[in-house]
C-alpha angles and dihedrals in degrees: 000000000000129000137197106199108313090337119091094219084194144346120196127172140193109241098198084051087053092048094046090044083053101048087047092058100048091049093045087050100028079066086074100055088076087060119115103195089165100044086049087057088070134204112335089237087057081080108050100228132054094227099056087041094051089050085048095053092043092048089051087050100049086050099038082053086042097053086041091060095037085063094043091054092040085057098047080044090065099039086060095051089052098050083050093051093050092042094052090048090048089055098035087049093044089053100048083053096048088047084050099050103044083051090060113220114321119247126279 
């Protein structure tokens, strides 16, 4: 994007770059959804006293719905990328047609 003053004189973006960015994000993410944060925290009697278990298991449940949204976003994340890149291509491609057609055909 450039700018000349408050006004973007033009954007452009690269729509291959958009979707890779996309896919990146999701595997990096979709990696976490094989965690077992709560299953890491153990047996309750692994930690002597009720109190300190109870904190543990809470704990283990705050972070395993965490990483479960954090993947849900990461893959809303891509599908938007995606509908950019192919809306981008779609105007950039609409706009290539309407320039060609008011040129009429080039010259053999």
């Amino acid at each position: 994007m450039a700018r000349e003053g408050r006004t973007v004189t033009h954007f452009n973006a690269d729509p291959d770059s958009l979707r890779r960015a996309g896919r990146d994000i999701a595997a990096t993410v979709s990696r976490a959804t094989s965690l077992d944060v709560r299953g890491a925290a153990g047996e309750a009697e692994w930690y002597g006293d009720p109190v300190l278990a109870g904190a543990a298991g809470e704990f283990a449940t705050t972070w395993q719905v965490g990483i479960a949204a954090l993947v849900e976003r990461a893959h809303a994340h891509r599908a938007r990328l995606d509908a950019a890149a192919q809306r981008y291509e779609q105007t950039d491609g609409g706009g290539a047609q309407l320039f060609t057609r008011a040129a009429g055909p080039l010259p053999e």
